[in-house]
C-alpha atoms as a printed R data frame, in Angstrom:
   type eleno elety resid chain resno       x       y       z
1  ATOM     1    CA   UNK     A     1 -13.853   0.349  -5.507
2  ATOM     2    CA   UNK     A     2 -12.468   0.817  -9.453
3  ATOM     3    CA   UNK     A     3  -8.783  -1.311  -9.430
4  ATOM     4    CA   UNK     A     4  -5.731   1.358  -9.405
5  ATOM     5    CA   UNK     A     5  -3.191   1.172 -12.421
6  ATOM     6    CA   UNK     A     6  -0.199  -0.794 -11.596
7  ATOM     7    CA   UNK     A     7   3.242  -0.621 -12.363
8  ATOM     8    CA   UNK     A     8   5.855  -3.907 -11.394
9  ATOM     9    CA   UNK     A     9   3.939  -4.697  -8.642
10 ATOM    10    CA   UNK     A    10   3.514  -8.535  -7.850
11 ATOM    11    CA   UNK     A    11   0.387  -9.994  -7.282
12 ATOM    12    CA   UNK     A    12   1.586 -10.745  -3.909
13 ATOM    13    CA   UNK     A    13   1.901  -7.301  -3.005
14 ATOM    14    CA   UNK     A    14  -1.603  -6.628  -4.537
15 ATOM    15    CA   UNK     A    15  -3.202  -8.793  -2.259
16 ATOM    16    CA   UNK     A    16  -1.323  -7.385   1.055
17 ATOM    17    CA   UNK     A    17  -2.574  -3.800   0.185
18 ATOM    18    CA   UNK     A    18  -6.065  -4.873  -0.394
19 ATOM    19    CA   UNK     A    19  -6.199  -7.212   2.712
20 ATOM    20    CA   UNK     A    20  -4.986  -4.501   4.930
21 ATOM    21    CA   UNK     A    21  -6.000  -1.341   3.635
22 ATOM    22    CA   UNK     A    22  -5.032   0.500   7.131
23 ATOM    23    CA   UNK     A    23  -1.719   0.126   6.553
24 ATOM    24    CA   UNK     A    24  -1.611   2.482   4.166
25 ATOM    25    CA   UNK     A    25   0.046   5.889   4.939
26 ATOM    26    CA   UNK     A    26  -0.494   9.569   3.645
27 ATOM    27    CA   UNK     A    27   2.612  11.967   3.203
28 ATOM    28    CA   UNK     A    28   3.828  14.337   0.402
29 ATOM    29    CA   UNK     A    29   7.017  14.247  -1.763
30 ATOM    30    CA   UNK     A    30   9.552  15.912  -0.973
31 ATOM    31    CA   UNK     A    31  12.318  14.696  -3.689
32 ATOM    32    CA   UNK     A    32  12.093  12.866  -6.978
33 ATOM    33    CA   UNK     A    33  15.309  11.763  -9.226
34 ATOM    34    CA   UNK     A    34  16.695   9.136 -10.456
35 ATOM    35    CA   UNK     A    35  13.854   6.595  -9.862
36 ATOM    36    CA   UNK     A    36  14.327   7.878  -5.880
37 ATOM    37    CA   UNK     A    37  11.875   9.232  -3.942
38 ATOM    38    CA   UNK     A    38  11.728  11.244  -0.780
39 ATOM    39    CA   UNK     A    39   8.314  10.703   0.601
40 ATOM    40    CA   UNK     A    40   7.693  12.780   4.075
41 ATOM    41    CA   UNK     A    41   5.085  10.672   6.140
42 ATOM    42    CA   UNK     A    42   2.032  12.857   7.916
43 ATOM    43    CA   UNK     A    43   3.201  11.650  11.370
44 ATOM    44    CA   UNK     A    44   6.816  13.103  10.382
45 ATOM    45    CA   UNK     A    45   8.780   9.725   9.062
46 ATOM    46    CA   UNK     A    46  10.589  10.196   6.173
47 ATOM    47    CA   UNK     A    47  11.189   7.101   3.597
48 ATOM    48    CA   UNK     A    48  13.675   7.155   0.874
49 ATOM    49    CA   UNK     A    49  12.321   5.036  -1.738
50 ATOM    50    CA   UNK     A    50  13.819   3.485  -5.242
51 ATOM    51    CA   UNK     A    51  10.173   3.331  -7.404
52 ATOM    52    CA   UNK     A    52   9.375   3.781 -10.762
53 ATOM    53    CA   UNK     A    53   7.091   6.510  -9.347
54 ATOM    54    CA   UNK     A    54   7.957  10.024 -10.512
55 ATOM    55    CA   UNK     A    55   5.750  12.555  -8.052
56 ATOM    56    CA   UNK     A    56   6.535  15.849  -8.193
57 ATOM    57    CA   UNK     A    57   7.493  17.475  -4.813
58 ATOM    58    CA   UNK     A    58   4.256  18.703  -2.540
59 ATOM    59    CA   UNK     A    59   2.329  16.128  -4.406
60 ATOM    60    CA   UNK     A    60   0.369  14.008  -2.064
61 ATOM    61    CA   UNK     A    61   1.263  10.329  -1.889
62 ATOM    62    CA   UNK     A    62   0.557   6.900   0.263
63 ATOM    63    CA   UNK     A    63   3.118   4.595   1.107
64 ATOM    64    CA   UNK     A    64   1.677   0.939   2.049
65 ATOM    65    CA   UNK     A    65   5.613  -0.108   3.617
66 ATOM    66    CA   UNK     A    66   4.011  -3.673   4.426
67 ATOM    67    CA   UNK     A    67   3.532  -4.436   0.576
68 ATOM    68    CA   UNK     A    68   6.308  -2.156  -0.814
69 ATOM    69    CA   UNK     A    69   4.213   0.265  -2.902
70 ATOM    70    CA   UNK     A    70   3.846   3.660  -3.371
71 ATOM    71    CA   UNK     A    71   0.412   5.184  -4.216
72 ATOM    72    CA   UNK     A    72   0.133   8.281  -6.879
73 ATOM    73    CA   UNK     A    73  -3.040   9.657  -7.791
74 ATOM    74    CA   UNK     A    74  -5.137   6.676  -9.230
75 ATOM    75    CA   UNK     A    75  -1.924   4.129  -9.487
76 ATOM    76    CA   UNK     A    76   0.155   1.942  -7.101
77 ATOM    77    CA   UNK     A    77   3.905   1.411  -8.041
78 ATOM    78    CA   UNK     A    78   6.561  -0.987  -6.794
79 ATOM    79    CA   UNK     A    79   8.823   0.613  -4.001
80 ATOM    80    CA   UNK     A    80  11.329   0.004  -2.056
81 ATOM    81    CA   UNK     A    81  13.674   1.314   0.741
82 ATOM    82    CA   UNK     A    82  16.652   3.036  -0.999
83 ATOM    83    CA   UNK     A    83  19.826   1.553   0.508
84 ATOM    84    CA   UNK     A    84  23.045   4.114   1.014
């Protein structure tokens, strides 16, 4: 398996996503500004998220919430749980 771009995510939280890859969880966007994300989880939870990510809505996305990243296409980003 090729290693996905990253963006400002610690090598810590590399090696939690790789050690448990069945954390990882599929949803869709369903807001982007503002380095905030709206991610809308398959089994219906929905995670705001401050990430340097910038989805589009309706683009397809996985959220690993163990290591704090946010999948998008071929690259993993930093994320965390928007506060307020």
């Amino acid at each position: 398996m090729p290693y996905p771009t990253r963006s400002d995510v610690l090598p810590i939280q590399a090696v939690v996503a790789t050690a448990s890859p069945s954390a990882w969880r599929d949803g869709l966007v369903l807001a982007q500004a503002d380095a905030q994300v709206t991610v809308a989880l398959l089994d219906g939870e929905v995670h705001d998220l401050v990430t340097g990510a910038t989805p589009q809505p309706g683009e397809p996305v996985a959220l690993h919430p163990v290591a704090g990243l946010l999948a998008v296409g071929g690259a993993w980003f930093a994320a965390r749980p928007a506060v307020g």
